[in-house]
N, C-alpha and C positions, 0 to 999 in steps of 0.2 A: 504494500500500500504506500501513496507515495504521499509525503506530508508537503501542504502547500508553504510557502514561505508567503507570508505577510510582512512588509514593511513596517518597520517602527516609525517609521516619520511618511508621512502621507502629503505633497503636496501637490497643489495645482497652478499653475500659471496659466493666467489671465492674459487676453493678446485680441487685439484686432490689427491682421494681418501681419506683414514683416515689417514692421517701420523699427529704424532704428532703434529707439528706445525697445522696443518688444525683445529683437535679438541680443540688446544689449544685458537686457533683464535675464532673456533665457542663459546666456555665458557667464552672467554672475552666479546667478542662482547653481547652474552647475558646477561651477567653481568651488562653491560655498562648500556646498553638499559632499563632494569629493574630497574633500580636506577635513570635515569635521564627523559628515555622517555616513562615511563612507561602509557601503553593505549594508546600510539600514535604512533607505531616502526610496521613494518612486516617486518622478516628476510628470504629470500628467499637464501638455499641453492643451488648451481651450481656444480656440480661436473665433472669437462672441463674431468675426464678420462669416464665417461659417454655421455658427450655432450660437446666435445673439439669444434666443431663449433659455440658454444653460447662464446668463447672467444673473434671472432673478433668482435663481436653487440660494446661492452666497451671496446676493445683494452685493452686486459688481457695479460700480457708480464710474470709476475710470479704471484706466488700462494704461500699461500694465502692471495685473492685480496680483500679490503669490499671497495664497491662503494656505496656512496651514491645517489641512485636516484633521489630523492626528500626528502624535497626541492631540486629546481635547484639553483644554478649550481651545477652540478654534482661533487662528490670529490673524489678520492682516497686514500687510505691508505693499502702498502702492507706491511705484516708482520703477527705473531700472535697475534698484535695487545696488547701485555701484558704492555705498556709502557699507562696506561687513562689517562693522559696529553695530551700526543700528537693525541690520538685518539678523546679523547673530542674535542680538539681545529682543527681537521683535519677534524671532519666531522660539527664542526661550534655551536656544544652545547653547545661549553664555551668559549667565548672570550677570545683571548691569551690575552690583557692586564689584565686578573683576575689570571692567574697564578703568583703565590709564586716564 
């Protein structure tokens, strides 16, 4: 019997289409993930100009959005996400009292 692997960090990126900011997001966001949650991260693209109805499921207001699924509670952070400080400490991989 084969046991599935579930990801411990569940996220989604938010995107209408390829505009710079969107691919800038996606290359951060995988950056992030390969350095801190490496083997434990799935990153599920959303492309709201493909499927603008999967916006209102997480209440997507702008783009580009990364929610974290899981763990709950759920987090947000919109932007290209180029700022790993705040993206660490926003989706909860690094406690703000450890930042510099």
């Amino acid at each position: 019997m084969k046991k599935e692997i579930v990801a411990e960090w569940q996220l989604l990126l938010y995107i209408a289409g390829q505009t710079p900011k969107s691919i800038k997001a996606l290359e951060n966001i995988k950056k992030y993930a390969e350095q801190h949650l490496k083997g434990k991260y799935s990153i599920e693209i959303i492309d709201l100009l493909k499927s603008p109805q999967l916006a209102e499921g997480d209440q997507i207001l702008a783009v580009p959005t990364l929610v974290r699924k899981f763990p709950e509670p759920i987090r947000k952070i919109i932007g290209d996400l180029s700022n790993e400080e705040r993206v660490l400490v926003g989706l909860n991989i690094k406690p703000y009292n450890l930042i510099a």
